[in-house]
N, C-alpha and C positions, 0 to 999 in steps of 0.2 A: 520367458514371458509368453503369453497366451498369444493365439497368431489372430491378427486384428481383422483377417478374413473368415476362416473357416471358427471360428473361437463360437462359442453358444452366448458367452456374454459380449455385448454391443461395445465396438471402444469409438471414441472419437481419433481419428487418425491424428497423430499429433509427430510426425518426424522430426529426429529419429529416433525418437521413442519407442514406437510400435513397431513390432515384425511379423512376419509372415513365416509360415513354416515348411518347411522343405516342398511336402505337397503342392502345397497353391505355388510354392516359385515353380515348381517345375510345371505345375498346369498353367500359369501367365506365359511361361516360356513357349510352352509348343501350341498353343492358341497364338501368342509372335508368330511363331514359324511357318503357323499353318498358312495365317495372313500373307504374311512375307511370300509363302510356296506359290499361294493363290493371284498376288499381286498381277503377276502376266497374265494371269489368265483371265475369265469372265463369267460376269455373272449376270441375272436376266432381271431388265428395269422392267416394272410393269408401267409404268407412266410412259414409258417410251416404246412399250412392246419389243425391246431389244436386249442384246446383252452387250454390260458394260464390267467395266473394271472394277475389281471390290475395295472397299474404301481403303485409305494408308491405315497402315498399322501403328505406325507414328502417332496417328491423331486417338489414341487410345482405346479399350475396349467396349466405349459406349456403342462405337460404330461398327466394331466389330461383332457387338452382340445385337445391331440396328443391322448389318449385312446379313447375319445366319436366319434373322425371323423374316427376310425379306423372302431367304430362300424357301423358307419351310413353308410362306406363302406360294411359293411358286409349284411346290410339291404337291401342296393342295390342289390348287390349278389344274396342275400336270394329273392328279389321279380322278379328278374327276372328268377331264378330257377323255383319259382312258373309259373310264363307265359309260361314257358319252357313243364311243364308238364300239362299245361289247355289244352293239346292237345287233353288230357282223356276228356275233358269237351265238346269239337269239337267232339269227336268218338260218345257221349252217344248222345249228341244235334239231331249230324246227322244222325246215327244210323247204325255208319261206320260198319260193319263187326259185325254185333251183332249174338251172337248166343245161347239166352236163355231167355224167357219170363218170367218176374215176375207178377204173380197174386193175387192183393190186395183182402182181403177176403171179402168184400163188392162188390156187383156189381159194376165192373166197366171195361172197357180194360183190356188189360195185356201193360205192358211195356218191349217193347227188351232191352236187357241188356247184358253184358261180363260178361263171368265164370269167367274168370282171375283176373275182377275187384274184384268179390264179394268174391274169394277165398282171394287175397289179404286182403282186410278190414275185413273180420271176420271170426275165427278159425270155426263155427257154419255155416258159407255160405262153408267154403271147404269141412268139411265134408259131407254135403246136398249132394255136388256134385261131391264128391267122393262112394257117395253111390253106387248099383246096379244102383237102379230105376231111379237115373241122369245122367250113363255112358249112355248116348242118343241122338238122332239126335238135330243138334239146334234146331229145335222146340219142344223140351221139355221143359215142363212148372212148375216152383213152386209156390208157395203159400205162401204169409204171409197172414195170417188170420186177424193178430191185426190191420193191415193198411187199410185205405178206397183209393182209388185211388188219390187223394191228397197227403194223406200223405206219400204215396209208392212213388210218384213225388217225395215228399222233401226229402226223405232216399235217394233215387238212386242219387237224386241230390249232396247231401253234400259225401257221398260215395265218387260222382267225383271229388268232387270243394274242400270239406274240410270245406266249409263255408257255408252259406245260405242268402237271404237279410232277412232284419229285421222282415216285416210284415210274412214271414212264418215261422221264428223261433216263431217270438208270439204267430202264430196260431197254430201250432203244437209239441211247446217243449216238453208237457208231453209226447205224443204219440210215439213222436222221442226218447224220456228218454225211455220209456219204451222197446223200441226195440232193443234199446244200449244196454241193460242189457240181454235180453233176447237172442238175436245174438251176444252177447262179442264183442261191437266196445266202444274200451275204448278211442279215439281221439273224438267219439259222445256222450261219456258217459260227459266226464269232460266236452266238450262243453255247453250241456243240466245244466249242473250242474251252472256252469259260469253266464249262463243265469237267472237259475232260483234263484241265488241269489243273482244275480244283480237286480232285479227284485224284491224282495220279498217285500211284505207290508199286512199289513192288511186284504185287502182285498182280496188277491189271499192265503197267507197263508193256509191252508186248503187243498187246492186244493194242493198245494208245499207238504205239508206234507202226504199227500193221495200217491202222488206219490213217492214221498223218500220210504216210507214203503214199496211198492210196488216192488222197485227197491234196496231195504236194503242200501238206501243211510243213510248211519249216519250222514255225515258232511252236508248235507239240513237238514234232521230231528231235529238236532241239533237246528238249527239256525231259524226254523220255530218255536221251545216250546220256546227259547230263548225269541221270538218277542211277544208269549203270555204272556209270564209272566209278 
């Protein structure tokens, strides 16, 4: 018998006459389960500006499919919040009111930057610049040593953005890893992390693991002896 969900012709449900076919039970099941998984956890009321509990799974998929569009409203929200604040990304681009030079310890430029941003993103950039030697005219200048002018690029960048495109996470994860840990930017730490074990194989392992020890990551370290063994 034609399955009274996924079928191209309409039936009137009429139990237990009508079935369903392997597909759709196993898709009602793990939409259950997802419920079910999600049930402890939470989810964001906009009438309450809070996050609550997602509806019972019990009370069937009307509300489960009333919980998914509540979220994909909040998605919406959430990315246009983001655009909202890539204003930061327009300041550094354009080099709005900048009033503090960062100097890659490699020859290279310096790049103008915000105190306010770097105080922001790491407890390690405020105290820098709450020192004596940085209560000083915007053209005071600091120094990461570990960064070559590139990779001081991708730090100040993701700093602004939160994100980075693909080809300079590639090329700079460890370096970036390394700086997370060293400057306490733990939104750039888990990133680097994300990455480099999204990423892990064979051939880069080593490299991953050089780094975790580096960086006293246990949960890369981990997962690097894991793939040799």
């Amino acid at each position: 018998m034609d399955c009274s969900v996924c079928s191209a012709v309409p039936f009137i449900l009429r139990p237990p006459r009508n079935t369903i076919c392997a597909a759709c039970y196993e898709g009602a099941r793990s939409i259950i389960n997802l419920i079910n998984k999600l049930e402890n956890e939470k989810g964001f009321d906009k009438s309450s500006n809070s996050f609550v509990s997602p509806p019972n799974s019990s009370r069937g998929f009307t509300n489960a499919l009333k919980w998914v569009k509540e979220m994909k409203d909040v998605e919406e929200e959430l990315n246009e919040k983001i655009s909202f604040l890539g204003g930061f990304v327009a300041a550094y681009r354009d080099q709005i009111h900048t009033d503090i030079q960062i100097q890659p310890g490699i020859n290279g430029p310096s790049i103008p930057t915000h105190r306010a941003l770097l105080a922001a993103r790491s407890e390690i950039f405020k105290n820098m610049l709450e020192s004596d030697r940085c209560k000083a005219p915007p053209n005071e200048m600091i120094t990461l040593p570990e960064l070559n002018h590139e990779e001081l690029e991708s730090l100040l960048e993701f700093l602004y953005s939160g994100t980075l495109p693909i080809e300079k996470v590639e090329k700079h994860v460890y370096s970036l890893s390394i700086a997370a840990d060293k400057y306490e930017i733990p939104y750039l730490q888990k990133f680097c992390e994300h990455w480099m074990l999204g990423s892990l194989n064979l051939s880069n392992a080593l490299d991953v693991l050089e780094i975790s020890d580096v960086c006293s990551n246990q949960t890369v370290e981990r997962d690097c002896l894991e793939l040799h063994c």
